[in-house]
N, C-alpha and C positions, 0 to 999 in steps of 0.2 A: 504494500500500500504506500500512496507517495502523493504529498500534496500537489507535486504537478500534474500525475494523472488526470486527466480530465474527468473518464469516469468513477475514480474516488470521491474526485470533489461533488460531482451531479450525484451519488449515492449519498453522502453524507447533507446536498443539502438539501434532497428531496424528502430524508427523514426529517429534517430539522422543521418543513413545511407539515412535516402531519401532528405537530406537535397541538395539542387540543390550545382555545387562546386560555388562558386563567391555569395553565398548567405549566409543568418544568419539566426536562431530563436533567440526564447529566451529561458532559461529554463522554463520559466512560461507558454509558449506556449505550448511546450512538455508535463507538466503536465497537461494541461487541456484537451491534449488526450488523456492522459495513466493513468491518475488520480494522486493523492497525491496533494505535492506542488513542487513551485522550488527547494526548499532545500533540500528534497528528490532527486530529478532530480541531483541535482552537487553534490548529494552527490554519484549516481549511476557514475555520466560522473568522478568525483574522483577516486573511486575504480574500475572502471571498462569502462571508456572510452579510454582509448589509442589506443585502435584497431579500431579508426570510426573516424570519420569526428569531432573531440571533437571541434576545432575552429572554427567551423559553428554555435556552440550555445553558448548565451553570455549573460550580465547581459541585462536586457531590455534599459538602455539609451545607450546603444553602447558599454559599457565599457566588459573588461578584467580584473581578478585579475592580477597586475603587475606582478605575476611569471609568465604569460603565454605572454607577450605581444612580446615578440624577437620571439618565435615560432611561433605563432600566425602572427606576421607580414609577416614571410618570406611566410606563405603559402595565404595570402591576398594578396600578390602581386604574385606568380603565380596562383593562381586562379582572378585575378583582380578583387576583394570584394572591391566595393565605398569606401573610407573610409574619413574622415575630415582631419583638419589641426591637428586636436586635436587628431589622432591619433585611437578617433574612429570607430567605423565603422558608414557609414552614415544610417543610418536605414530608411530612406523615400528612400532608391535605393535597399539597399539591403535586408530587412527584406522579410524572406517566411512564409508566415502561415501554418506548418502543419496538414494534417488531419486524422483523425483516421478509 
């Protein structure tokens, strides 16, 4: 798996489109469909996620790299994604398992 691939990338970001709205993955999750690992996965949602649901996938304890957390908010509260006091997202409410 290689983020140049093209059809890595159209795997990884046609999962990331079935991602329900008011729900999360994880990147770990995404690769266990589409193969590689997460780090390939954010490295695909980096280069090439802006056009998809990018704030739908996230680190596995709920978290956001801080550059994305203001964006990312505003669209958790129009989609109304659970989220903590802490800011992030509750993953016993909102976590979706994707499947391949």
């Amino acid at each position: 798996m290689s983020v140049r691939d093209p059809e890595y990338v159209e795997r990884v970001l046609s999962l990331v489109e079935t991602v329900p709205p008011g729900r999360v993955t994880t990147y770990g999750a995404i690769a266990a469909v589409v193969g590689g690992g997460p780090r390939q996965v954010g490295s695909v949602m980096a280069q090439h996620g802006g056009g998809v649901p990018w704030w739908r996938v996230i680190r596995a304890d709920g978290s956001l790299p801080p550059s994305h957390l203001d964006a990312a908010g505003a669209h958790y509260d129009d989609e109304r994604t659970p989220t903590l006091p802490s800011g992030k997202v509750d993953m016993r409410s909102a976590y979706w398992e994707p499947v391949g």
